[in-house]
N, CA and C atoms as a LAMMPS dump frame, in Angstrom:
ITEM: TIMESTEP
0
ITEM: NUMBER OF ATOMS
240
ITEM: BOX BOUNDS ff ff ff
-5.0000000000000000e+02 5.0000000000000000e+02
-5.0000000000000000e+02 5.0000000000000000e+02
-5.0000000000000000e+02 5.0000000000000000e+02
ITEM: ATOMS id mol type element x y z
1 1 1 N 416.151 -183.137 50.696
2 1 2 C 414.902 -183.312 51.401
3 1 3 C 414.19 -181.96 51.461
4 2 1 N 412.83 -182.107 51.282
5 2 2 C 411.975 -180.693 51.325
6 2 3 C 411.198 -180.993 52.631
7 3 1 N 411.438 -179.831 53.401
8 3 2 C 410.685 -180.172 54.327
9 3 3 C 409.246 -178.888 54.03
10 4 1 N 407.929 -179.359 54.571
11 4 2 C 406.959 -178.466 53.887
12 4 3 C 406.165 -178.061 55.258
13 5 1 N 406.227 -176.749 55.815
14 5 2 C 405.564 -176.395 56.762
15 5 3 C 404.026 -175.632 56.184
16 6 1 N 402.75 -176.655 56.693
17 6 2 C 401.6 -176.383 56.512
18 6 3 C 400.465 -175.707 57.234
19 7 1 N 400.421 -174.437 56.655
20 7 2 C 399.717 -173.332 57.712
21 7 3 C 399.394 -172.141 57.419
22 8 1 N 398.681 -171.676 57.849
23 8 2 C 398.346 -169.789 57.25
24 8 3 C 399.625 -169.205 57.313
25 9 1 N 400.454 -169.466 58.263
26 9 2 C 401.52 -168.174 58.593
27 9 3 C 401.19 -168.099 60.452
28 10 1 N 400.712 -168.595 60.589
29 10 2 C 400.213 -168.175 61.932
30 10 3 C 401.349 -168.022 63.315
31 11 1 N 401.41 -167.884 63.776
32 11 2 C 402.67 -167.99 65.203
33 11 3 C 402.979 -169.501 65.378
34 12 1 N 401.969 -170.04 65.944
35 12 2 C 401.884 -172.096 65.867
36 12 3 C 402.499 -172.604 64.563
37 13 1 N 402.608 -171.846 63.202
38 13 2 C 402.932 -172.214 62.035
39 13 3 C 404.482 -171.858 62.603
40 14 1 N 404.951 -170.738 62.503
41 14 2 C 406.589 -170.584 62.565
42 14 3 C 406.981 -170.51 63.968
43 15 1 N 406.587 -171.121 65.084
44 15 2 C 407.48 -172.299 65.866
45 15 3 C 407.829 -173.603 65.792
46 16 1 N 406.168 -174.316 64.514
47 16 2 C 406.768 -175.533 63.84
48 16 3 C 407.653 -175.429 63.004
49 17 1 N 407.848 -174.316 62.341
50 17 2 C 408.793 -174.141 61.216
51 17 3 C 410.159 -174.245 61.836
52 18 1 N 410.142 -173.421 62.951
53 18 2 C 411.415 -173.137 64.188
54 18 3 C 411.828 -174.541 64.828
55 19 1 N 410.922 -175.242 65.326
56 19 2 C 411.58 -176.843 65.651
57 19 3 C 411.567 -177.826 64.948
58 20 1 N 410.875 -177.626 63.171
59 20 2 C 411.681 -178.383 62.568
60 20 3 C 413.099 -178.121 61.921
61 21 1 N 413.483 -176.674 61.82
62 21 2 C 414.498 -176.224 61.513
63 21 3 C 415.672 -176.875 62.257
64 22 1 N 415.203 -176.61 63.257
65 22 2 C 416.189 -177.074 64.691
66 22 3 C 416.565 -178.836 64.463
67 23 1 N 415.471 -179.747 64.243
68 23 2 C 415.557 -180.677 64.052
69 23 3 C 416.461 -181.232 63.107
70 24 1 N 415.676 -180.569 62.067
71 24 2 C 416.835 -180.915 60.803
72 24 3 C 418.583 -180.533 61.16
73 25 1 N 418.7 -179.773 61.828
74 25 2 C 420.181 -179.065 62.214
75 25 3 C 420.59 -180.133 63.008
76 26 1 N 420.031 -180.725 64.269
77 26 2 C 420.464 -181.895 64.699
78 26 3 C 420.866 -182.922 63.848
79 27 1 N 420.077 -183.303 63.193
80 27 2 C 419.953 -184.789 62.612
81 27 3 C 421.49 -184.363 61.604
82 28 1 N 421.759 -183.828 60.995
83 28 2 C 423.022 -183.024 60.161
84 28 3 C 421.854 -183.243 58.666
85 29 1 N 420.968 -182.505 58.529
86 29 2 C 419.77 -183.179 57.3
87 29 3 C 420.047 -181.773 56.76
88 30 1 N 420.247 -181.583 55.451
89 30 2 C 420.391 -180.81 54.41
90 30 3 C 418.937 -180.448 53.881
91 31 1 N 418.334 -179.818 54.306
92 31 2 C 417.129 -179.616 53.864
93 31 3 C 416.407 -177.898 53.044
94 32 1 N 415.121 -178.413 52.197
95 32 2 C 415.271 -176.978 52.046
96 32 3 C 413.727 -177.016 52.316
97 33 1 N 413.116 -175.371 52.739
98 33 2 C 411.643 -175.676 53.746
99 33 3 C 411.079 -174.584 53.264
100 34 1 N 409.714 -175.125 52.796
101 34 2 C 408.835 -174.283 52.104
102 34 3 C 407.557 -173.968 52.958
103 35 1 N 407.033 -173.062 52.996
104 35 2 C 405.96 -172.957 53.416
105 35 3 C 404.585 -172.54 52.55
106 36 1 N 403.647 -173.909 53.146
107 36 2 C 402.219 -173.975 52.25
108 36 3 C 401.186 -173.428 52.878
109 37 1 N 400.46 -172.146 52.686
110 37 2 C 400.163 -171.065 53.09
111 37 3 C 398.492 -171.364 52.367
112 38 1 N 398.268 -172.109 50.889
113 38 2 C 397.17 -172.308 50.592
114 38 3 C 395.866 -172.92 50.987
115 39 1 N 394.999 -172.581 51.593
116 39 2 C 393.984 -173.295 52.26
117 39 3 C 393.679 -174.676 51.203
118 40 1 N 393.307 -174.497 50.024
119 40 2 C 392.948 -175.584 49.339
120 40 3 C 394.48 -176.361 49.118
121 41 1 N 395.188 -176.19 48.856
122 41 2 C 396.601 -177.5 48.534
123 41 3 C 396.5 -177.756 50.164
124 42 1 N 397.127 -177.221 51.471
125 42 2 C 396.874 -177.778 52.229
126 42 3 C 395.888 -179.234 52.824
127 43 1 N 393.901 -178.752 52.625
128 43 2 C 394.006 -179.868 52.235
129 43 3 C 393.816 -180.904 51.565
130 44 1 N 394.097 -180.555 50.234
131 44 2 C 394.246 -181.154 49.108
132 44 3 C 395.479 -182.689 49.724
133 45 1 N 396.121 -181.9 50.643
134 45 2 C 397.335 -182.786 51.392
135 45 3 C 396.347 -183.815 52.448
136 46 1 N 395.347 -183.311 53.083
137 46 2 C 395.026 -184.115 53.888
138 46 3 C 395.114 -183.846 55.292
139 47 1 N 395.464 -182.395 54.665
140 47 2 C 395.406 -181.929 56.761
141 47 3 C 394.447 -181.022 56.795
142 48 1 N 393.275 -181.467 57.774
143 48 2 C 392.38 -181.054 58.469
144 48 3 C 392.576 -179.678 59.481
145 49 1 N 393.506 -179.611 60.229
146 49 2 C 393.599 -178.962 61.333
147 49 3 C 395.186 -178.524 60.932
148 50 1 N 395.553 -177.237 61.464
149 50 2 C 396.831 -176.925 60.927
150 50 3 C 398.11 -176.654 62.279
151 51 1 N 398.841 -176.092 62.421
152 51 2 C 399.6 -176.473 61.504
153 51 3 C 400.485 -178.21 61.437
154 52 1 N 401.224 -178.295 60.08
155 52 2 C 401.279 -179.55 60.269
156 52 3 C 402.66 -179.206 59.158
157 53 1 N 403.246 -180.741 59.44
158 53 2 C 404.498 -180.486 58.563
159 53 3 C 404.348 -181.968 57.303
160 54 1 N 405.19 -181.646 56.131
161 54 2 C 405.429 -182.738 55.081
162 54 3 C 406.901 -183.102 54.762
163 55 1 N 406.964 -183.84 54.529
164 55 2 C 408.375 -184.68 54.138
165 55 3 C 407.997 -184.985 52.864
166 56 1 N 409.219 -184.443 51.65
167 56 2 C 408.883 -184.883 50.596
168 56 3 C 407.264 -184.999 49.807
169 57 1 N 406.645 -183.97 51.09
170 57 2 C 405.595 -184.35 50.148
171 57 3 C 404.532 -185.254 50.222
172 58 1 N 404.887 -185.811 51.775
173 58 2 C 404.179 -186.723 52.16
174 58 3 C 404.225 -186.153 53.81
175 59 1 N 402.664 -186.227 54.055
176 59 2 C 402.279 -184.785 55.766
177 59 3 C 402.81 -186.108 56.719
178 60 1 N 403.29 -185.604 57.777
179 60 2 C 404.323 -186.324 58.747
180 60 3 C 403.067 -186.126 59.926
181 61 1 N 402.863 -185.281 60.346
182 61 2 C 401.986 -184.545 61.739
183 61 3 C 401.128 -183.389 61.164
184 62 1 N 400.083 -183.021 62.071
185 62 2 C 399.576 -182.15 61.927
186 62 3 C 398.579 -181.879 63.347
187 63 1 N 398.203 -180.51 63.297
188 63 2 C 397.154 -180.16 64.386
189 63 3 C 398.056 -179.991 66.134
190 64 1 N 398.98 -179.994 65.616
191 64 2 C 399.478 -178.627 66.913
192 64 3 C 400.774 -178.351 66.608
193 65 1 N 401.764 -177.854 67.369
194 65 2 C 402.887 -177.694 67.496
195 65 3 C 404.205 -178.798 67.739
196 66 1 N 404.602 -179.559 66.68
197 66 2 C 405.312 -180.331 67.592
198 66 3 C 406.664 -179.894 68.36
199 67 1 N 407.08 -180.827 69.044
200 67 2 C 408.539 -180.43 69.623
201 67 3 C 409.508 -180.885 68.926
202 68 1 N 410.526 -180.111 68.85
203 68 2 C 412.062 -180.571 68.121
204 68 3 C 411.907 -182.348 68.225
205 69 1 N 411.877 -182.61 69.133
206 69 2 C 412.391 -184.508 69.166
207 69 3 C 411.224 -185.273 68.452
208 70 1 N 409.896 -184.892 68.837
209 70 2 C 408.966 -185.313 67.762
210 70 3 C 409.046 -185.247 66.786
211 71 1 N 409.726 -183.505 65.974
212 71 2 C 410.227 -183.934 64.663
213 71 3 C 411.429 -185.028 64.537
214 72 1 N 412.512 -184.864 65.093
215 72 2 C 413.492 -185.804 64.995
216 72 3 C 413.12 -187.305 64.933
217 73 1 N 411.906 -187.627 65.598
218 73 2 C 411.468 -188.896 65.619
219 73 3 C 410.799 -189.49 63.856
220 74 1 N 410.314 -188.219 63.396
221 74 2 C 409.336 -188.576 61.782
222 74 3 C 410.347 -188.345 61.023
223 75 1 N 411.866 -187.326 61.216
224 75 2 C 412.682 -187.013 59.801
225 75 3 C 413.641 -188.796 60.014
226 76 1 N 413.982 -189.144 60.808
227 76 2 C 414.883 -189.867 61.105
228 76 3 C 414.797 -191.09 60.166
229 77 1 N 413.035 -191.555 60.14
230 77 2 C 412.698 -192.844 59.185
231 77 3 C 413.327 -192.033 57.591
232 78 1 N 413.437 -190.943 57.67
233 78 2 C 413.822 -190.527 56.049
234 78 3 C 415.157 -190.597 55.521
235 79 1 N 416.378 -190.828 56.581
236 79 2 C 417.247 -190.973 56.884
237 79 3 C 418.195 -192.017 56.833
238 80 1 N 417.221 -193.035 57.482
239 80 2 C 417.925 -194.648 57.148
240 80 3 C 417.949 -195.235 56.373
């Protein structure tokens, strides 16, 4: 699983990066996490407002910070 953190780099960018990390560590999810830093691929993806995260490649959330369990709630459908 790729998980894709979408954002300049900003602080709000790597605490989402930080509770999806966390998330994935819960769930026991083998993941590897890139960060998309490009204004145009960003949203070429479809996110308006940043930061925001992707699964495979496909944007899960976007436009604030989520919390660890919010991620746990979007990786989990990837799971079953």
């Amino acid at each position: 699983m790729k998980i894709q953190i979408l954002g300049p780099g900003c602080p709000n960018c790597e605490n989402l990066e930080k509770n999806a990390r966390e998330a994935a560590k819960r769930l026991g999810i083998d993941a590897s996490f890139e960060k998309v830093t490009d204004s145009n691929q960003i949203v070429e993806m479809g996110v308006m407002r940043t930061p925001g995260f992707a699964v495979d490649g496909e944007v899960q959330k976007s436009g604030k910070v989520f919390s660890t369990e919010e991620i746990e709630e979007s990786l989990k459908a990837f799971t079953a």
